[in-house]
C-alpha positions as CSV (number, residue, x, y, z in Angstrom):
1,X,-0.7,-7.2,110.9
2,X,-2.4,-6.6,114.1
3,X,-0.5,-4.4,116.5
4,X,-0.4,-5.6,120.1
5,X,-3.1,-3.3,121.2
6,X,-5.3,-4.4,118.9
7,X,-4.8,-7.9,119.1
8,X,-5.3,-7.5,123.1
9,X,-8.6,-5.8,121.8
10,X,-9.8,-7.8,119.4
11,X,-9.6,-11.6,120.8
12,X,-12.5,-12.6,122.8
13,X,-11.1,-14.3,126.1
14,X,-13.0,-17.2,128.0
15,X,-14.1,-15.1,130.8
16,X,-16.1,-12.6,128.1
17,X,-17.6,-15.9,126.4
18,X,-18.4,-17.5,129.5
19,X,-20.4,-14.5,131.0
20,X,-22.2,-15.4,133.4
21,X,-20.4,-18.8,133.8
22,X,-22.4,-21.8,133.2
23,X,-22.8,-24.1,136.2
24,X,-21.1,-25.5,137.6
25,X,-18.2,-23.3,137.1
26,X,-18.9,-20.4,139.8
27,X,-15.8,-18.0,138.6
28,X,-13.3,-17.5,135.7
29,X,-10.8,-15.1,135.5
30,X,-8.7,-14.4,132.8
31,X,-5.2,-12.4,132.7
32,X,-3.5,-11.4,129.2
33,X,-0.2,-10.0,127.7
34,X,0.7,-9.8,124.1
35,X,4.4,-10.4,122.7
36,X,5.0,-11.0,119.2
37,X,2.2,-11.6,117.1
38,X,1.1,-13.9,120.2
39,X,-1.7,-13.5,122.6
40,X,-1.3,-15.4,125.7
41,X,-4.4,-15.4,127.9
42,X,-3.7,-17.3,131.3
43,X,-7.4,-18.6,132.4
44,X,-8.5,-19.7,135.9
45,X,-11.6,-21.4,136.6
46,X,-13.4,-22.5,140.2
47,X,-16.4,-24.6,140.0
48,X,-17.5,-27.8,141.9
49,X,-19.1,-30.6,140.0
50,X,-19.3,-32.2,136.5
51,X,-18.5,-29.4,133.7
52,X,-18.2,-28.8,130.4
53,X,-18.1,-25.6,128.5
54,X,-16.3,-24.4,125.1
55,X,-12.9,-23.2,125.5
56,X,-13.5,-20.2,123.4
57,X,-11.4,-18.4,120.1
58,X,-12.6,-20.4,117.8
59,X,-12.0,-17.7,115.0
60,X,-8.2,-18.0,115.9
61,X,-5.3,-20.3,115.6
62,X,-4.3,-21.2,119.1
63,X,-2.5,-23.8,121.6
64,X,-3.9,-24.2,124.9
65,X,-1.6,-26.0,127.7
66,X,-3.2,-27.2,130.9
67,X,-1.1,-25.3,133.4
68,X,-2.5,-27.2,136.8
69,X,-6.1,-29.0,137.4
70,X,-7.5,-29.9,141.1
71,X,-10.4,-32.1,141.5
72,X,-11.5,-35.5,141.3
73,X,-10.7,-36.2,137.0
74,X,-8.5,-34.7,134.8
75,X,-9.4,-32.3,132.3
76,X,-9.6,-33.0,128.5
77,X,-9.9,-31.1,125.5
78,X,-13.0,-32.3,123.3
79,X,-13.7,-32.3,119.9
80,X,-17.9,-32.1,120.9
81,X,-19.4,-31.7,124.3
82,X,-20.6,-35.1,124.1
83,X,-17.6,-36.5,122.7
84,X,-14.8,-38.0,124.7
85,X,-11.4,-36.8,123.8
86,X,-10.2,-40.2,121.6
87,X,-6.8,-39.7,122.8
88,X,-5.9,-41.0,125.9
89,X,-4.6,-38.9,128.9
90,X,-1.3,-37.4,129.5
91,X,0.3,-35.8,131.8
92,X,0.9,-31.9,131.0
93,X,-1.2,-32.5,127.5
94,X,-1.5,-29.3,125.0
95,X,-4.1,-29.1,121.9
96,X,-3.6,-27.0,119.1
97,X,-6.4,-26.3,117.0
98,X,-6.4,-23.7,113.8
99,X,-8.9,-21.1,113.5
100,X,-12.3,-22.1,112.9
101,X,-12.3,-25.5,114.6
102,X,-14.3,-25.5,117.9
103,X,-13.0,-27.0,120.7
104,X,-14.9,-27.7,124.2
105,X,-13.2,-28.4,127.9
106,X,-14.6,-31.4,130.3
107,X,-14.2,-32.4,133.5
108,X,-15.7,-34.9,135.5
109,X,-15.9,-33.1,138.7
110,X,-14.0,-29.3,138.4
111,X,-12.5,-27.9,141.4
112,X,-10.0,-25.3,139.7
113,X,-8.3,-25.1,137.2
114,X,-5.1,-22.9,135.2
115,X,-4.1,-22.7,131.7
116,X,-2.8,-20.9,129.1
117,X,-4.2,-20.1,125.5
118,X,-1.8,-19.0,122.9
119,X,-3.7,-16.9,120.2
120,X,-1.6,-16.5,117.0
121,X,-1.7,-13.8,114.7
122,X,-0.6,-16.0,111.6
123,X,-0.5,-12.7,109.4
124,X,2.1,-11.3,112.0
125,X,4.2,-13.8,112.1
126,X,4.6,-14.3,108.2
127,X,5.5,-10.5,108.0
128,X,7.6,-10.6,111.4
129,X,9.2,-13.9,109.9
130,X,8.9,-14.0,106.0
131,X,10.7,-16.5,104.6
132,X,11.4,-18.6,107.9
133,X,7.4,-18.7,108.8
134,X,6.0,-22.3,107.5
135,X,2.1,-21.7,107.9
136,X,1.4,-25.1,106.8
137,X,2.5,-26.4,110.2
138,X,-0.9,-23.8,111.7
139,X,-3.0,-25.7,109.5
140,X,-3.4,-29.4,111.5
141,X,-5.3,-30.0,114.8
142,X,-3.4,-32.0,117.2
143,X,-5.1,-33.5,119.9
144,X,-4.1,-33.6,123.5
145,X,-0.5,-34.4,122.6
146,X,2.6,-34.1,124.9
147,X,5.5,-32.3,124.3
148,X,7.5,-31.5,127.5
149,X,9.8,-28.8,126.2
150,X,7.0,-26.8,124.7
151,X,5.1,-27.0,127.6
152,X,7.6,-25.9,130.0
153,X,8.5,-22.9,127.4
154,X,4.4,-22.4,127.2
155,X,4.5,-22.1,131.4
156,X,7.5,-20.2,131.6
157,X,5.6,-17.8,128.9
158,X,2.6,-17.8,131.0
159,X,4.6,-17.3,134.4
160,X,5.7,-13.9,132.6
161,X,2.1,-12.5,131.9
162,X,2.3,-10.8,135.1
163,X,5.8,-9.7,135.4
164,X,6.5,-6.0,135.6
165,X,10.1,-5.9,135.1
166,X,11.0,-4.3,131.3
167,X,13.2,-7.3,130.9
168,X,10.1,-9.5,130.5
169,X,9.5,-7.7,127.1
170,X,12.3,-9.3,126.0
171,X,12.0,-12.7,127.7
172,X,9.1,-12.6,126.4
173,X,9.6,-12.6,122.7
174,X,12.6,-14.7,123.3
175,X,10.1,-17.4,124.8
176,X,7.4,-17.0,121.9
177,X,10.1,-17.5,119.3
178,X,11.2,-20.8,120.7
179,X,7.9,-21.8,120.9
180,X,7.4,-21.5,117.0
181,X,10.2,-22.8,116.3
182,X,9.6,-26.3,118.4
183,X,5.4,-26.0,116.7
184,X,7.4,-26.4,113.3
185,X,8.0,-22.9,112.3
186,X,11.2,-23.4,110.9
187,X,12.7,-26.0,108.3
188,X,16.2,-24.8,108.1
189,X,19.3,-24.0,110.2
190,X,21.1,-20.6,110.1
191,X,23.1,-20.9,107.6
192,X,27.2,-20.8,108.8
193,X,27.6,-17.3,107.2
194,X,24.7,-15.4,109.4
195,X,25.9,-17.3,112.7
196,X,27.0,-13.9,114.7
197,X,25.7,-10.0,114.3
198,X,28.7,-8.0,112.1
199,X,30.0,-5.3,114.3
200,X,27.9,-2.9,113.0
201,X,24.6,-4.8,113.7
202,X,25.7,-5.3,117.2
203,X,27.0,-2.0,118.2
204,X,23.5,-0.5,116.3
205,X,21.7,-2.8,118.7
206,X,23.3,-2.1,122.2
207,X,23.7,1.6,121.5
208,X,19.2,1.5,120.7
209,X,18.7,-0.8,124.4
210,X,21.3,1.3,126.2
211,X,20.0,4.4,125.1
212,X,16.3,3.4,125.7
213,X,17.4,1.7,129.4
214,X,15.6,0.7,131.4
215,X,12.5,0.9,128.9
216,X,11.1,-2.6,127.5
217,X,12.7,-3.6,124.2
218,X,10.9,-5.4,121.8
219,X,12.6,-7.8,120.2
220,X,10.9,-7.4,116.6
221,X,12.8,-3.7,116.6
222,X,15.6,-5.2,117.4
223,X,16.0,-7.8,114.6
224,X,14.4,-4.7,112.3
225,X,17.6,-2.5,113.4
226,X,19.7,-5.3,112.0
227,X,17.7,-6.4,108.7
228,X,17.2,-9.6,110.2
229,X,14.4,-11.9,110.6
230,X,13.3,-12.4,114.6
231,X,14.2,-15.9,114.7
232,X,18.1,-15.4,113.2
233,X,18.9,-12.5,114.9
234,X,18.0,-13.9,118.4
235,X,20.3,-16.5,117.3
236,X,23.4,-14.8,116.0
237,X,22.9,-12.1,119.2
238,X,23.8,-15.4,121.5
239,X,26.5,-16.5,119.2
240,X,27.8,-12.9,119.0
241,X,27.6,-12.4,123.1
242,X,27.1,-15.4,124.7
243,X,23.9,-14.6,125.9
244,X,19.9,-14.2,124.9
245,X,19.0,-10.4,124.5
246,X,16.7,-10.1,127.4
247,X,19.8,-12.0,129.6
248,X,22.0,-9.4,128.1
249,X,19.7,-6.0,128.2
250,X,19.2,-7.5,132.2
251,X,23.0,-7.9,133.1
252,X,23.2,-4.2,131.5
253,X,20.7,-2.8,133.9
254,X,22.8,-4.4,137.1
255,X,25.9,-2.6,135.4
256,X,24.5,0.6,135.6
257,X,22.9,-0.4,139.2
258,X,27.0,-1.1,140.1
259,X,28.0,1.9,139.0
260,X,25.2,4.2,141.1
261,X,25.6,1.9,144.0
262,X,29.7,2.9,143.9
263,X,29.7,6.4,143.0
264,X,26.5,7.8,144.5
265,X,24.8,7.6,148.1
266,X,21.6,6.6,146.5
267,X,19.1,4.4,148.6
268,X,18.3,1.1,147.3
269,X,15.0,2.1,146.3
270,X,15.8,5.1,144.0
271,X,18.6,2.6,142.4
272,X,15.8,0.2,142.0
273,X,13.5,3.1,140.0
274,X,16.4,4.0,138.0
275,X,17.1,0.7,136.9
276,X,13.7,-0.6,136.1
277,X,13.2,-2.9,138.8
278,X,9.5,-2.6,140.7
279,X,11.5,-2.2,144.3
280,X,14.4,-3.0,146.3
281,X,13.4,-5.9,146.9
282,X,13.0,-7.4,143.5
283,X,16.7,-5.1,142.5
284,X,18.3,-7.1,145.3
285,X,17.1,-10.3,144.9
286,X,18.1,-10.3,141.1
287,X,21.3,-8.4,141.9
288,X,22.5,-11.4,144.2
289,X,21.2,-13.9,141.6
290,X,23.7,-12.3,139.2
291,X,26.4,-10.9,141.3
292,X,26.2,-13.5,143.9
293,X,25.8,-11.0,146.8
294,X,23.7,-8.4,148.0
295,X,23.5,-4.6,146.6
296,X,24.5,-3.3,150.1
297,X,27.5,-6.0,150.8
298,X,28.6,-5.2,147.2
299,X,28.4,-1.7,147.8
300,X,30.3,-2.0,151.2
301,X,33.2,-4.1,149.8
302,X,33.4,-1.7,147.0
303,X,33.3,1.7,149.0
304,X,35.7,0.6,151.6
């Protein structure tokens, strides 16, 4: 099993197989994150003009989702350069492909375009998964098929790559398990006994993400704290408390922002460090999401 680092290391984005990029793409840029077992590269590519070039980790099981395309033709996954995609066009269409089968990108005339690739780490997920993982289902191409909810879960997974905040650990790995589960991961419900954490499990897991606040939490430890596969303990977390982990681990950081913001003069900013946001701006914009006002009319209303 590869750790994150590694797999970061190891998988060969676009932008290093497409160095220099072939005309008439001009630039491609390429950002990354791992969660999971899962590399998720986000790649962006300008050009002007008729192009086709291969989209790259062929020695890997992945899913690519276009994220956006501008230009004149849409984009399409193909099985050969030469060969038009024999499936016909979709909005928001995905391809999967397992390792070892090439796969090439065409447009008709590129202007720019954003997607994400989803690298697995197959041997990963069986150990992170065991019993629950179905490699089977990694074993079939499918060709520029739609699937709304996985693509939304795909873009709201590739939205995070960037994202600072420790929660996004958590989101993170929240987001990649769905995404297994809806790519056939898993044949069987949780059974009725293992539907919430027993005390002990859940106490063992706030007291580790209280403890380690406002640090990023993977959610692999988490389900290892509890002697639980990934996938069932992010289910019987949200049956025990209502709540995904990384929902829960972020209304725990605003707790602790409450209390500094009502028993210390603190500024917003060192309340924001503290807590794990990036600034005050981010801290307050989350804290009214959650709270529904501002840290400053909170603290106000609170102090008297």
């Amino acid at each position: 099993m590869q750790s994150a680092n590694v797999l970061a290391r190891t998988v060969l984005s676009r932008a290093d197989q497409l160095s220099p990029p072939p005309k008439p793409i001009s630039r491609v840029q390429v950002t990354r994150r791992v969660w999971s077992g899962v590399c998720v590269d986000v790649t962006e590519c300008w050009g002007e003009g008729e192009a086709c070039a291969q989209l790259g980790y062929e020695p890997e099981t992945r899913l690519w989702a276009l994220m956006e395309e501008v230009g004149g033709a849409h984009c399409e996954a193909r099985f050969r350069p030469e060969q038009p995609c024999p499936v016909s066009y979709t909005p928001r269409n995905m391809h999967f492909a397992p390792r070892g089968l090439a796969a090439w990108g065409y447009c008709a005339d590129l202007g720019y375009t954003r997607d994400a690739t989803l690298v697995f780490d197959v041997g990963a997920l069986e150990s992170r998964w065991a019993q629950t993982f179905d490699a089977a289902s990694f074993a079939a191409p499918r060709w520029r098929f739609a699937d709304d909810e996985l693509w939304m879960l795909v873009k709201l997974l590739a939205d995070a790559v960037n994202d600072p905040d420790p929660t996004s650990e958590l989101y993170g790995d929240g987001l990649v398990t769905a995404i297994l589960a809806r790519l056939g991961r898993e044949s069987a419900p949780l059974a009725p006994k293992q539907r919430g954490l027993a005390r002990w499990q859940l106490r063992k897991v706030i007291d580790y993400i209280e403890a380690r606040m406002p640090q990023p939490v993977q959610l692999t430890t988490l389900a290892e704290l509890t002697g639980l596969s990934q996938a069932h303990f992010a289910r019987a977390f949200k049956v025990s408390t209502g709540t995904a982990p990384y929902q829960w681990q972020l209304r725990a950081r605003i707790e602790r922002a409450k209390a500094r913001l009502l028993h210390t003069n603190d500024s917003l900013d060192d309340i924001a460090a503290a807590t794990g946001f990036a600034d005050a701006v981010h801290f307050g914009r989350t804290f009214r999401r959650l709270v529904g006002a501002t840290p400053a009319h909170w603290r106000r209303s609170r102090k008297g």
